[in-house]
C-alpha positions as CSV (number, residue, x, y, z in Angstrom):
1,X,-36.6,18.8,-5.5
2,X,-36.6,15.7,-8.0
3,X,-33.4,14.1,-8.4
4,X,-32.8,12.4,-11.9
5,X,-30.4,10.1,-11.9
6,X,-28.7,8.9,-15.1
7,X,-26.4,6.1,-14.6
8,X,-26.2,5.2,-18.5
9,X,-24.1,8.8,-19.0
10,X,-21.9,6.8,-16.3
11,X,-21.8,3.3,-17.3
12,X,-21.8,3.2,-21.6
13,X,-19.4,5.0,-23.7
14,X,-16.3,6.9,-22.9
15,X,-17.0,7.8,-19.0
16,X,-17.5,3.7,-18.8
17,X,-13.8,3.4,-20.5
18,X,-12.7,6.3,-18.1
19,X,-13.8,4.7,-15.2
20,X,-12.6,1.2,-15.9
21,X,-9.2,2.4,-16.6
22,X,-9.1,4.9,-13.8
23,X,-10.2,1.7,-11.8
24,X,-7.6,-0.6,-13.1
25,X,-4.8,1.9,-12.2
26,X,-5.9,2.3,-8.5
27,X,-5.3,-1.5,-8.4
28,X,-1.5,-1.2,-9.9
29,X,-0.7,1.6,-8.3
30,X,-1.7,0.3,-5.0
31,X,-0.2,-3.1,-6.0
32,X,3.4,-1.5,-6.6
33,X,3.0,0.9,-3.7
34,X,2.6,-1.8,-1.2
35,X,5.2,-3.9,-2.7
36,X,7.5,-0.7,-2.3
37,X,6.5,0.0,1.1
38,X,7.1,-3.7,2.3
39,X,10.8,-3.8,1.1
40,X,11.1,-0.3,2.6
41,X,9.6,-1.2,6.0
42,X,11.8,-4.6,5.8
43,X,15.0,-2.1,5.2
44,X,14.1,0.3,7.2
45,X,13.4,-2.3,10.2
46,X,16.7,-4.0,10.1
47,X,18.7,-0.8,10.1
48,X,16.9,0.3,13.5
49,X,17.5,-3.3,14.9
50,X,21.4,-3.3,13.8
51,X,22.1,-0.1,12.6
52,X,23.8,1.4,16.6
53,X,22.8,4.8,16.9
54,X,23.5,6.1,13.5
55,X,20.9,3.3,12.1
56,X,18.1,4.3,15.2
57,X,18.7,7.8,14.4
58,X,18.7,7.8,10.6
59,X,15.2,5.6,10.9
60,X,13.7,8.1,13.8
61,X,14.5,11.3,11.6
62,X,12.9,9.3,8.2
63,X,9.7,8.4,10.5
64,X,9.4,11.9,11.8
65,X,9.7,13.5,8.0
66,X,6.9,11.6,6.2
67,X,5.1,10.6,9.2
68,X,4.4,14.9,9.9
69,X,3.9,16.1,6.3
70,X,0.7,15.6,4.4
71,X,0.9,13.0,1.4
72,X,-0.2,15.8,-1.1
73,X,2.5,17.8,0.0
74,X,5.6,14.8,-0.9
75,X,3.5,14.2,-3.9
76,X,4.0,17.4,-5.2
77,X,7.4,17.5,-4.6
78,X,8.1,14.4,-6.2
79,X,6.4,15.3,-9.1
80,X,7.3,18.9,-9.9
81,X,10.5,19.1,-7.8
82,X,12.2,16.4,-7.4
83,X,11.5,14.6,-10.7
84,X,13.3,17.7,-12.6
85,X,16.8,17.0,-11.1
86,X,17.0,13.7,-12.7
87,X,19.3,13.6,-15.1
88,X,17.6,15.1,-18.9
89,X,18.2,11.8,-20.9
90,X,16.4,10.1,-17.7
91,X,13.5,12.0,-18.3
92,X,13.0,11.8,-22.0
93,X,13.6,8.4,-21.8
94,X,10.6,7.4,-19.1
95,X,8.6,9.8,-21.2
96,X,9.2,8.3,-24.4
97,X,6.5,4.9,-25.3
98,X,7.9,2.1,-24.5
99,X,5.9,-1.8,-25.1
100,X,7.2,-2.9,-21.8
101,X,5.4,-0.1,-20.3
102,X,1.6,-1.6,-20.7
103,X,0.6,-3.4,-17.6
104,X,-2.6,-5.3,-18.0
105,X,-5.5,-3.2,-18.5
106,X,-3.2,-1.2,-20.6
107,X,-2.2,0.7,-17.5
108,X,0.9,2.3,-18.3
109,X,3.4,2.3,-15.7
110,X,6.9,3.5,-16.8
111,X,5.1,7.3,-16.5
112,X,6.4,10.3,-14.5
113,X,2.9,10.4,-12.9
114,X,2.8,6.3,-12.3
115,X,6.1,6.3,-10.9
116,X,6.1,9.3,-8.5
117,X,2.9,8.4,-7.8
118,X,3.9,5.0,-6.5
119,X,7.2,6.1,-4.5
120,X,5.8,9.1,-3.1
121,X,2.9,6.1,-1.5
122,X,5.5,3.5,-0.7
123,X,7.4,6.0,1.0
124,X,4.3,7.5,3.1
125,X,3.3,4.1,3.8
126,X,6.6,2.4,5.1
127,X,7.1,5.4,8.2
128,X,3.8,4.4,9.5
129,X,4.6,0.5,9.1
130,X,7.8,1.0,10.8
131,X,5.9,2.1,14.0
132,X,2.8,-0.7,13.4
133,X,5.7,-4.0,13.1
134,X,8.0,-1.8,15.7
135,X,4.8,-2.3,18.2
136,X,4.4,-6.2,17.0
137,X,8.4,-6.5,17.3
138,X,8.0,-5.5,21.4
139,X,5.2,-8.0,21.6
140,X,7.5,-11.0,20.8
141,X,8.0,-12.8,24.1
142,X,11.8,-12.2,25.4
143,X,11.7,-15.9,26.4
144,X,12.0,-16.3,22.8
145,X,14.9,-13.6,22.1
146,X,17.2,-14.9,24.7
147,X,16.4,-18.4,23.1
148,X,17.6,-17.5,20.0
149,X,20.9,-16.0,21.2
150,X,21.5,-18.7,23.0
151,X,21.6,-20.3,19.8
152,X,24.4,-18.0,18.8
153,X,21.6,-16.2,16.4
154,X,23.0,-12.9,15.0
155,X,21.5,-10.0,15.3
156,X,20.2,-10.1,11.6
157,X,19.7,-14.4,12.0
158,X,17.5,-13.0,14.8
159,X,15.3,-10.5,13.1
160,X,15.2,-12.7,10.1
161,X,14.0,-15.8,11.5
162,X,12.6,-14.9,15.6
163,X,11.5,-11.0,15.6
164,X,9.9,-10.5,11.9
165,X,7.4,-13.8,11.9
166,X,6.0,-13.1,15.1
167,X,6.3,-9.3,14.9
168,X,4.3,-9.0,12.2
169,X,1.5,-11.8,13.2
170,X,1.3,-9.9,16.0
171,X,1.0,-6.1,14.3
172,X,-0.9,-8.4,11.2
173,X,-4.3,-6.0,11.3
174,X,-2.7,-2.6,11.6
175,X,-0.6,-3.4,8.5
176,X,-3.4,-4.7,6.7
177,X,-5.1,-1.0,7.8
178,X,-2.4,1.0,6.4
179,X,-2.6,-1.0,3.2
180,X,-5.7,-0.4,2.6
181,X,-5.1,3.1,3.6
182,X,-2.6,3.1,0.9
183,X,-5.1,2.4,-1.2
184,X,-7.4,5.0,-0.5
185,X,-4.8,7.5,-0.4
186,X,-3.9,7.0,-3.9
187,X,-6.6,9.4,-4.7
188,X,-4.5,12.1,-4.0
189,X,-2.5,11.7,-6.4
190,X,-4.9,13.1,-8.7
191,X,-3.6,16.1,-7.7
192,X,-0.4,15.5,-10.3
193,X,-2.4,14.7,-12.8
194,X,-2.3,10.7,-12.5
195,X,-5.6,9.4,-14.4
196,X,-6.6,7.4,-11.4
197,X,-10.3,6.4,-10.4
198,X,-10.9,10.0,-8.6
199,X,-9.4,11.9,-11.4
200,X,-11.6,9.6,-14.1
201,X,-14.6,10.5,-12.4
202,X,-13.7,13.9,-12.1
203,X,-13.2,14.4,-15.7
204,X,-16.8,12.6,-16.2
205,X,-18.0,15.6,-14.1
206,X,-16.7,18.1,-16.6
207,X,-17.7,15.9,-19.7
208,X,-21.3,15.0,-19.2
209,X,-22.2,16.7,-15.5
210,X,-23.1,13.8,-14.4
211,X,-20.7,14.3,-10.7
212,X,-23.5,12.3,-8.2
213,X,-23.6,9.0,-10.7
214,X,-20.0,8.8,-11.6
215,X,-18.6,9.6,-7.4
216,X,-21.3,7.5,-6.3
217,X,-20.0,4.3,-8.8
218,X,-16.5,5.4,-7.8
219,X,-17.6,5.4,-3.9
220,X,-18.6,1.9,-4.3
221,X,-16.0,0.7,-6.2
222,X,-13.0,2.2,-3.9
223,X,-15.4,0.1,-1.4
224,X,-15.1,-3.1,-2.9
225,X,-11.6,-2.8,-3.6
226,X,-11.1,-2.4,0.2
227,X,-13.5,-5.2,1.2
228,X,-11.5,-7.3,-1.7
229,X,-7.8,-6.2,-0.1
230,X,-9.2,-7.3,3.4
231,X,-10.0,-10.5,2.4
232,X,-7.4,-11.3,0.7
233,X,-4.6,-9.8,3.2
234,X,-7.4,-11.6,6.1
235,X,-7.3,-14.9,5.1
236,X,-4.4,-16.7,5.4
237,X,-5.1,-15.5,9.3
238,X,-8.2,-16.8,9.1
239,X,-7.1,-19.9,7.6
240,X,-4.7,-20.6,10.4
241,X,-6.9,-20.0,13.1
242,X,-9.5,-22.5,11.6
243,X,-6.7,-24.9,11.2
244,X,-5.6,-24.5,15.3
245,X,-9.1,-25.1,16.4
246,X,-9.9,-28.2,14.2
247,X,-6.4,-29.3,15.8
248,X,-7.5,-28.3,19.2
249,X,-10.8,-30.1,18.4
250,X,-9.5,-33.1,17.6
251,X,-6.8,-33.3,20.4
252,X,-10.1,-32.7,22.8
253,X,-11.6,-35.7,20.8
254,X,-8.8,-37.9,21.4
255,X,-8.3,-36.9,25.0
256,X,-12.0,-37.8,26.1
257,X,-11.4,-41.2,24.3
């Protein structure tokens, strides 16, 4: 069987704008969705450090909730359930045009589909950062904790300044892997109806039939996006390694002299 592919039904004309915008929206949803999920995680990290019981307990039962029920599922819910016991004038108001609205790429963001698209991944996101930084917090040496109190650190002094730095150098590649797993998850939310890159390339499937070319150029680009975020989120690691060994280079140097 010959296989003809036609990549300009992909790459000129509308399914070129489709894609590009679809594109350009995976980037600002992922970009508010790890923003969201940071702050949460932060949050959500200090109430299990100096929360007592009530604090441990509230965090365990939030990790347990979105940790065990699949992303589609809380998107859904945010979108059709949740969403319609906001206040009416709310409502109206997000889905009236507003200029602040364009991001650019004239991505809109102030949209029932942007927004529970973003929280619904922020929230996913932070339960399973909670357990990667948890896991980097228990690697911090306890040389260092009883330093600190010492000190007369606070509990928050001593999350703030001891536990979070080193916690999260130490968890740095697992929370790089669920950012980038926030990225790929935000394909799901085409299921609400949110133009991202899968639902663009869907739609190209039902306008032209061209489904291989327009997955295959959305395959690749979801893959550089990825290889782009590791880089990015990699380097100032990268960076400071290189700097420790031209420093341990040069004390070497000095010490032969």
């Amino acid at each position: 069987m010959n296989i003809h592919l036609d990549w300009a039904g992909v790459l000129t004309g509308q399914p070129a704008q489709w894609i590009l915008s679809g594109f350009l929206t995976t980037i600002w949803v992922t970009v508010v969705g790890i923003v969201l999920a940071t702050v949460l995680t932060v949050l959500l990290l200090a109430l299990r450090l100096a929360g007592g019981t009530l604090g441990r307990g509230a965090v365990a039962v939030w990790v347990s909730l979105f940790r065990n029920t699949p992303l589609l599922v809380q998107l859904l819910f945010w979108y059709f359930a949740a969403w319609n016991l906001l206040p009416l004038g709310f409502r109206q108001y997000v889905n009236d045009d507003h200029a602040f609205s364009i991001l650019p790429g004239d991505v809109w963001w102030f949209t029932p589909e942007f927004l529970s698209s973003a929280w619904a991944l922020g929230l996913f996101t932070a339960a399973f950062l909670v357990e990667e930084i948890q896991a980097g917090l228990h690697a911090v040496a306890k040389g260092q904790i009883e330093a600190a109190k010492s000190q007369g650190f606070s509990e928050l002094a001593l999350f703030r300044w001891v536990l979070l730095p080193q916690g999260l150098r130490n968890a740095w590649q697992p929370v790089v892997g669920q950012y980038l797993n926030l990225m790929k998850l935000s394909s799901l939310a085409t299921g609400i109806g949110f133009a991202e890159l899968t639902y663009q390339t869907r739609q190209i499937e039902s306008y032209n039939a061209h489904a291989l070319e327009a997955f295959a150029i959305g395959s690749v680009l979801y893959l550089l996006l990825g290889l782009v975020m590791s880089l990015l989120f990699n380097a100032p690691m990268w960076w400071r390694a290189a700097r420790q060994e031209r420093a341990l280079a040069r004390r070497e140097m000095q010490d032969d002299r």
